[in-house]
C-alpha positions in Angstrom: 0.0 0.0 0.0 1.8 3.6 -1.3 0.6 6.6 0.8 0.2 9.5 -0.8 2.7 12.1 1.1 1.3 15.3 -0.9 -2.6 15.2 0.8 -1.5 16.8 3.7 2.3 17.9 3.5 3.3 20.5 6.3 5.8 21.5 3.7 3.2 22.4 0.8 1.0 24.1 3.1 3.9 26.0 4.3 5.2 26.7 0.9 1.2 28.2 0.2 1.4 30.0 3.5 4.3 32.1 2.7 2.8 32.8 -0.6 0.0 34.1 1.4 1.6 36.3 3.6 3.7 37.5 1.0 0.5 38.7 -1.5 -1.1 40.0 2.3 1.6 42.5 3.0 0.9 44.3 -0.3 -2.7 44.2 0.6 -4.0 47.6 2.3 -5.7 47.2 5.3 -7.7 44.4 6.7 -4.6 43.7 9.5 -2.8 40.8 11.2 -6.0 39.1 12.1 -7.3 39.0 7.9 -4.2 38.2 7.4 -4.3 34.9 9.3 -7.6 34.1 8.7 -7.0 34.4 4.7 -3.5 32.4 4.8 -6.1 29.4 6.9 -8.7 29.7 4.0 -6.0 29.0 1.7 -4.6 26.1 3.2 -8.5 24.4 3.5 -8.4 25.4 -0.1 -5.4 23.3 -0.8 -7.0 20.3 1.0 -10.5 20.8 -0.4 -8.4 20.5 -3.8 -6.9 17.2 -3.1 -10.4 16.0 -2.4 -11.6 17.1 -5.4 -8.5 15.2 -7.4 -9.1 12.3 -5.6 -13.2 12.6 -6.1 -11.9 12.5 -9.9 -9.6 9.4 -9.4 -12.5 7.5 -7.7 -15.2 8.8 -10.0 -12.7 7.5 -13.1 -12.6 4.1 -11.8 -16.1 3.8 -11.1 -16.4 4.4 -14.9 -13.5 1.9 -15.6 -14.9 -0.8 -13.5 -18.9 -0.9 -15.3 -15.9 -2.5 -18.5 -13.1 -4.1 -16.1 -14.4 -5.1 -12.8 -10.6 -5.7 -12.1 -9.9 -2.2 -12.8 -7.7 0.3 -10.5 -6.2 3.4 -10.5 -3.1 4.9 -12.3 -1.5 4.6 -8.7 -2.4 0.7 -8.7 -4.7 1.7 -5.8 -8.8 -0.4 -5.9 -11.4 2.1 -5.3 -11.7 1.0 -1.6 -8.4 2.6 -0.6 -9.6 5.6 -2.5 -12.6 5.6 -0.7 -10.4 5.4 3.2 -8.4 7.9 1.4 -11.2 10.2 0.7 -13.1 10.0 4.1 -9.8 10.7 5.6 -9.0 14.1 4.0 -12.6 14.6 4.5 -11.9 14.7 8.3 -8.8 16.4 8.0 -10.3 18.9 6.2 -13.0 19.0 8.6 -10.5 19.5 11.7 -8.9 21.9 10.6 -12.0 23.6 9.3 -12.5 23.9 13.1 -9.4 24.7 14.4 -9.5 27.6 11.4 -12.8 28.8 13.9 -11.2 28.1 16.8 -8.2 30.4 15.8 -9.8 33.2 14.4 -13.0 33.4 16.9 -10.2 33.1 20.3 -8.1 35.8 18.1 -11.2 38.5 17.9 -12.5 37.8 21.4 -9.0 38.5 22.6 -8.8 41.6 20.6 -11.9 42.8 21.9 -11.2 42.1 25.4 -7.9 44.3 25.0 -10.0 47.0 23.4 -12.5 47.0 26.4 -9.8 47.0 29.1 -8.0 50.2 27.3 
């Protein structure tokens, strides 16, 4: 069984990260907290594309299999693995959909706190 190392690499989501923050810091306005809240989005963009891809890869098979029931993917992978493979970025996705919230809601509560104390 391969594993596909580019569904959730720390290094790609880095790499779109600093892209991120580098297209930000022309932006006018919006501050730090836009800032991190839009570098997030496009990291759950980056996943929500790899389920997409892999949607695709499944959906291709499906088609492949009504002529070959043998059939698998270019990878060598039967469409059961690309099933657990699916679900599982689903629930990546999913967590960090959450912990995308989690950041941004603790961030604004915090800012408002600071404002109120001031």
């Amino acid at each position: 069984m391969s594993v596909d190392m580019n569904t959730f690499s720390y290094v790609n989501n880095s790499e779109i990260d600093r892209a991120a923050e580098a297209n930000l810091s022309r932006a006018k306005g919006g501050g730090w907290m836009l800032a991190i809240a839009l570098a997030l989005g496009k990291i759950a963009d980056s996943m929500g594309e790899n389920m997409l891809d892999l949607a695709k890869q499944i959906d291709t098979l499906q088609r492949a299999q009504v002529d070959n029931p043998k059939a698998t993917a270019a990878d060598g992978s039967g469409l059961s693995e690309l099933n657990a493979r699916l679900t599982t970025l689903g629930q990546q996705l999913g967590q960090m959909l959450q912990a995308m919230s989690t950041i941004v809601k603790t961030l604004g509560e915090g800012n408002k706190d600071l404002a109120r104390k001031q």
